[in-house]
C-alpha atoms as one frame of an Amber mdcrd trajectory, in Angstrom:
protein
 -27.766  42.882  -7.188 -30.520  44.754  -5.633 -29.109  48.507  -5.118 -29.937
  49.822  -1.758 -31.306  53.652  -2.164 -30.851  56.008   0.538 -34.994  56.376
   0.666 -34.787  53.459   2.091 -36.693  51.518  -0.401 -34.767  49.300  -2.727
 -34.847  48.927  -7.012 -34.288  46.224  -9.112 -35.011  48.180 -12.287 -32.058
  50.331 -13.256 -34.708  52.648 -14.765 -35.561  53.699 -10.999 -32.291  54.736
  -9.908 -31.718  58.202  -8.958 -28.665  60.078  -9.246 -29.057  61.490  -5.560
 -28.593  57.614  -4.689 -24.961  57.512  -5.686 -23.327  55.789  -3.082 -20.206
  58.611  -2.944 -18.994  57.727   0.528 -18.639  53.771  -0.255 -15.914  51.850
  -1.876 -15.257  52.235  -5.466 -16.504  48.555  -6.242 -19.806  49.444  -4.573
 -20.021  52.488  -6.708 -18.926  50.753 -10.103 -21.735  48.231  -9.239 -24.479
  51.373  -8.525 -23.396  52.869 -12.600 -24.182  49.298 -13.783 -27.629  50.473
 -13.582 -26.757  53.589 -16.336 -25.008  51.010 -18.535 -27.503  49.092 -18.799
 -30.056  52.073 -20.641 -27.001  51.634 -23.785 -29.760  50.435 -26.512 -29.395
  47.011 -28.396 -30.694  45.211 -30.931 -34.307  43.771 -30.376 -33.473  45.107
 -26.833 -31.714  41.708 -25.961 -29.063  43.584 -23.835 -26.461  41.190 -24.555
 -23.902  42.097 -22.110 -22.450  40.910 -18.643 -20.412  42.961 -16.142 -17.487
  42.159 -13.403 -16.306  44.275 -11.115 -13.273  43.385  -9.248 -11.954  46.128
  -6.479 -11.607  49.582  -8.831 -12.091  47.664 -12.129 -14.868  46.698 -13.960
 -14.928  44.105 -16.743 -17.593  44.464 -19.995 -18.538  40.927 -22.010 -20.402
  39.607 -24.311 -23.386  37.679 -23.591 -23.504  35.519 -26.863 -26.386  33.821
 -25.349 -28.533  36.456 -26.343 -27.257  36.079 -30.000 -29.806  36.498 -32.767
 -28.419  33.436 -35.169 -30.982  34.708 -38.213 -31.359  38.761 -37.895 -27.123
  38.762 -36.572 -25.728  35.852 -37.807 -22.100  37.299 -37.181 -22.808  39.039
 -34.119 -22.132  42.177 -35.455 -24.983  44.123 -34.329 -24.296  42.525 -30.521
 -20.651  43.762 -30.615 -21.730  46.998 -31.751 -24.662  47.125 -28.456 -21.469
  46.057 -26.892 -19.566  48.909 -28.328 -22.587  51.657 -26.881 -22.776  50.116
 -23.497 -18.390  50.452 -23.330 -18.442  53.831 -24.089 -22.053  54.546 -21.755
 -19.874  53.153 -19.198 -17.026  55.661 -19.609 -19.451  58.403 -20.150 -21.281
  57.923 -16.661 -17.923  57.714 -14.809 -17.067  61.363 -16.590 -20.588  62.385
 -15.702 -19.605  61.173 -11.871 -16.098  62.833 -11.854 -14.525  59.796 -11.766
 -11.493  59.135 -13.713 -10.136  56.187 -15.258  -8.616  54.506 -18.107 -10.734
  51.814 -21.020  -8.518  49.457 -22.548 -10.796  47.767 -24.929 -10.165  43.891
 -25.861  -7.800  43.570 -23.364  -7.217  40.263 -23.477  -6.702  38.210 -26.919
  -7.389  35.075 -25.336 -10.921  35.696 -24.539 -12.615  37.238 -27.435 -15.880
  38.090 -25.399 -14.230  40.537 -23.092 -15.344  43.620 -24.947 -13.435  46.427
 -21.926 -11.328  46.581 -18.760 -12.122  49.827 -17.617 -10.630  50.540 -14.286
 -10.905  53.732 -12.306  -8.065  55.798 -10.684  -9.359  58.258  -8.719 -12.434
  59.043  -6.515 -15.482  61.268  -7.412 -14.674  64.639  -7.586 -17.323  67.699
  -7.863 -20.449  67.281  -8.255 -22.044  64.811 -10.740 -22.724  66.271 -14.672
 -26.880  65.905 -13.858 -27.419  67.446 -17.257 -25.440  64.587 -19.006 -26.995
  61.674 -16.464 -30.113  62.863 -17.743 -29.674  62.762 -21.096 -28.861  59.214
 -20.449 -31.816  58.263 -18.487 -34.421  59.936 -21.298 -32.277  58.139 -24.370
 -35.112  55.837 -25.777 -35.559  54.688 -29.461 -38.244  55.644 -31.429 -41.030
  52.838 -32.693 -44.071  54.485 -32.793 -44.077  56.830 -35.380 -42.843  60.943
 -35.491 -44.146  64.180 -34.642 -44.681  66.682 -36.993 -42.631  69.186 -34.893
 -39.664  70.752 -36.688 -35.964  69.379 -35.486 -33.997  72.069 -33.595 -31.519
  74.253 -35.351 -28.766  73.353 -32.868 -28.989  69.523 -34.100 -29.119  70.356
 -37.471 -25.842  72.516 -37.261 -23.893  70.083 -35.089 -24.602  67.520 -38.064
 -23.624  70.228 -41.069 -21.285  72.296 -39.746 -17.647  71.334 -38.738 -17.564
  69.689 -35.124 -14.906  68.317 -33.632 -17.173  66.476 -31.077 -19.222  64.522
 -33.848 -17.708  61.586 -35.006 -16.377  61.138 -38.149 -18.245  58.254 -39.469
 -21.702  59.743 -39.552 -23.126  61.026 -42.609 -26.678  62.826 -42.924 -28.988
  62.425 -46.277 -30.088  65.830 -46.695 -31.671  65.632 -49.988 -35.440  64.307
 -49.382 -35.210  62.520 -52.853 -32.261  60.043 -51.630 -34.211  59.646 -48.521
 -37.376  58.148 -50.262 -35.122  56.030 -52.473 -33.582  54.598 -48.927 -37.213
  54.352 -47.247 -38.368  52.958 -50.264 -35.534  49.922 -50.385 -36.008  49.231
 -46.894 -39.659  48.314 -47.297 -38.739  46.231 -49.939 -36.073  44.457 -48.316
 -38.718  43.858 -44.941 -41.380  42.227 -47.204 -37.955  39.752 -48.525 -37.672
  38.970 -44.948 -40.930  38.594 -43.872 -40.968  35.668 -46.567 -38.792  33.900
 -44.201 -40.290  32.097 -41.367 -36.856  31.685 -39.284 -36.690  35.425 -39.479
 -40.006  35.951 -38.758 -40.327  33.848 -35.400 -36.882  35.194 -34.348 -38.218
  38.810 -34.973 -41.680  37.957 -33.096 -39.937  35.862 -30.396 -38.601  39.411
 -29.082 -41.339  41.555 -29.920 -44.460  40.670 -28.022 -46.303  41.640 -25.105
 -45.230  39.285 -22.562 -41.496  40.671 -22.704 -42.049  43.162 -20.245 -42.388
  40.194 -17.680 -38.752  39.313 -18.534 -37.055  42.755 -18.673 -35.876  42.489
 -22.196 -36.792  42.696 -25.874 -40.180  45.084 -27.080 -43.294  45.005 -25.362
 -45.466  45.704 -27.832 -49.170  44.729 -28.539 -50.090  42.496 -31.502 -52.240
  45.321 -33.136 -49.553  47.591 -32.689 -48.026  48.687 -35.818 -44.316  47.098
 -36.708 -41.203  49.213 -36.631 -40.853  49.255 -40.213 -44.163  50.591 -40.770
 -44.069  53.183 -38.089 -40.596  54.743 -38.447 -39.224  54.377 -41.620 -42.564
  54.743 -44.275 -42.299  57.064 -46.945 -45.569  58.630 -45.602 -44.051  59.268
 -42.046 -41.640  61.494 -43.500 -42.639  65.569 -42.614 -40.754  68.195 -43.775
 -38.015  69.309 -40.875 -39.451  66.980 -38.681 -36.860  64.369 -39.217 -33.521
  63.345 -40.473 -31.833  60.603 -41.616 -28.378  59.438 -40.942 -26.119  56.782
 -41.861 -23.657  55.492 -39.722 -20.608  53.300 -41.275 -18.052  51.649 -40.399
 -14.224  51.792 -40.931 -13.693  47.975 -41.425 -15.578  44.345 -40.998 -13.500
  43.617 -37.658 -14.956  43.216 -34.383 -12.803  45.684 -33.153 -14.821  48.260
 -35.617 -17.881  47.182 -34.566 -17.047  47.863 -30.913 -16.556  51.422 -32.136
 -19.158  51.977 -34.474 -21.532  51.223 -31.049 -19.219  53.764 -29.478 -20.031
  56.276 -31.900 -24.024  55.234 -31.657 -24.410  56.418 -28.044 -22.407  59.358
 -28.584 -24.813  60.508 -31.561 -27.771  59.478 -29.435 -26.959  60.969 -26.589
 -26.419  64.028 -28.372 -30.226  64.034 -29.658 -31.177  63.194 -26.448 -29.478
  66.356 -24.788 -31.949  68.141 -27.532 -34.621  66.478 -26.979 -34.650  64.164
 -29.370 -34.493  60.543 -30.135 -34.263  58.359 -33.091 -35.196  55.231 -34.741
 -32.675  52.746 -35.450 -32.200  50.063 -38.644 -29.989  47.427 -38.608 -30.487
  45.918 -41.980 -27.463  47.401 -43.852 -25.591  45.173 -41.598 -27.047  42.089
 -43.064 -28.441  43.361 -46.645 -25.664  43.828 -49.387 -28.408  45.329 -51.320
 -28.980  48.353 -49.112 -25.468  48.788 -48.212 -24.715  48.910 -52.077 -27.363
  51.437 -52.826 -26.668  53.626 -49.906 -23.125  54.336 -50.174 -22.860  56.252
 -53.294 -25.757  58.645 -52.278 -23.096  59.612 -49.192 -20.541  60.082 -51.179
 -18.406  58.510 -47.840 -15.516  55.498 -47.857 -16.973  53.598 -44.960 -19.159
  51.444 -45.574 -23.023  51.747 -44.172 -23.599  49.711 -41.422 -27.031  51.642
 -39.454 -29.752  53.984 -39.980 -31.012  56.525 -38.031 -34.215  58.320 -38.572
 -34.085  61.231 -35.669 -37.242  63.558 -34.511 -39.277  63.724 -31.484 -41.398
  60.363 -30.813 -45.275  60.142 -31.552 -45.308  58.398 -28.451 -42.674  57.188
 -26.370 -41.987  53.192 -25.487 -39.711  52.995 -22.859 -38.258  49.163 -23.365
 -37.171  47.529 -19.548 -34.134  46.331 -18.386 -32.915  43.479 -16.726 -32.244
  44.064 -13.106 -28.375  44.206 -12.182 -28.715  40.924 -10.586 -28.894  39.228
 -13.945 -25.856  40.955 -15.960 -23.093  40.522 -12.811 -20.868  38.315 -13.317
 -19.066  36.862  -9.856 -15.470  37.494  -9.465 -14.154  34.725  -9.300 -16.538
  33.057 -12.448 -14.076  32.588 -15.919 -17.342  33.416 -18.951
């Protein structure tokens, strides 16, 4: 779908889209179809954006693209339910920033096990749209390129200490530098473990390259570039009240938790983002027992680890593409 702006001109990348090009006197399908372009910013792992999107009249259907599966780095799809999970609750967050209620029902239908939401909306757009969330949206990005050394604001700090009923309840910070280095520490050793294996290696690489740009997905980065590992989540990238770490767990092994572990992802993120933050993400605890075993007792928490997040303000930004709606709309009458 190629979204028709009221400049005249015409985007394919969602990244372009303005909020002043909200379509508010069309039909509700034609403004469902216009948000697809905020969805689409949820992050995912190795930026494969492995979701698809049907809109039928005031309803708009969220799946699964398991073609963009990562067999070696996500052998059980976890991590792409849980991009899943962030781009479901982006979804519901955009229509709230649009006053624009509705209702999420998510895995609607047993019978088809990709169908991550039916979210349909029941009432027009009323007031004028939440710019300050949209925004916070639009300038969510992940962090691979290392950390300033500017302190983190007090405001972020407190809304992860102190009692708050809007942060969810599966988060957990690691305060105490000394825990921190023994986490940075195991996750270097668990990359080099990897990095003995090819299949993970060319999967890893396959996505990360600078040639990805040309197809709107996975990390455009050069081949002197430093990796993610090194950049983010060193020892030596670590200055005092610059960053924090996080864990995020989950409350079981079911797809159904994954879906809201990514719900509480975006949430977290787009709280940094309001503060002008961002934050590195790791997804190893979801496929290294070893991590997963060390972490947990330094949370003291039931759930079991499932992502790190390293949070501060980026050295430099990289702002990954997206696929243009075109390529993640499903037609209505297609059964995925």
């Amino acid at each position: 779908m190629t979204v028709a702006l009221k400049s005249g001109r015409s985007a394919r990348n969602p990244r372009e889209v303005s909020i002043k090009d909200f379509p508010r006197d069309a039909s509700v399908e034609s403004q469902l179809k216009f948000l697809v372009n905020y969805a689409v910013l949820a992050p995912s792992v190795h930026n494969t954006q492995p979701w698809l999107f049907r809109v039928l009249d005031h309803t708009i259907e969220i799946y699964a693209n398991r073609s963009r599966a990562l067999a070696v780095v996500d052998p059980d799809d976890r991590s792409l339910i849980i991009s899943c999970g962030s781009c479901v609750h982006l979804f519901t967050r955009v229509l709230n920033a649009f006053r624009m209620e509705h209702k999420c029902s998510v895995f609607p239908d047993m019978a088809d096990p990709d169908l991550m939401a039916r979210i349909t909306v029941t009432s027009s757009p009323k007031g004028d749209p939440d710019e300050a969330l949209v925004q916070a949206i639009v300038r969510r990005s992940t962090i691979r390129r290392g950390f300033q050394s500017l302190p983190l604001p007090e405001a972020f700090i407190d809304w992860f200490t102190k009692g708050n009923d809007e942060r969810p309840d599966f988060i957990r910070t690691v305060m105490e530098k000394e825990s921190e280095f023994l986490i940075l520490r195991q996750l270097q050793e668990t990359e080099r473990n990897y990095q003995s294996d090819k299949r993970y290696r060319r999967e890893t690489e396959s996505w990360t390259h600078p040639l990805r740009e040309r197809s709107q997905d996975g990390i455009p980065m050069n081949p002197d570039e430093p990796t993610t590992m090194v950049s983010c989540w060193s020892v030596d990238n670590a200055p005092d009240h610059a960053t924090m770490l996080a864990v995020l767990t989950e409350p079981a092994d079911t797809p159904r938790a994954w879906l809201e572990t990514g719900e509480h992802l975006i949430q977290v993120l787009l709280e940094a983002s309001r503060m002008g933050l961002n934050a590195a993400i790791m997804n190893l605890p979801s496929t290294s027992t070893d991590i997963r075993s060390m972490i947990k007792p330094l949370i003291g928490f039931s759930g079991d680890p499932i992502l790190l997040l390293r949070f501060g303000r980026p050295r430099r930004k990289l702002i990954t593409p997206r696929r243009s709606t075109v390529d993640v709309m499903l037609h209505p009458g297609f059964r995925h």
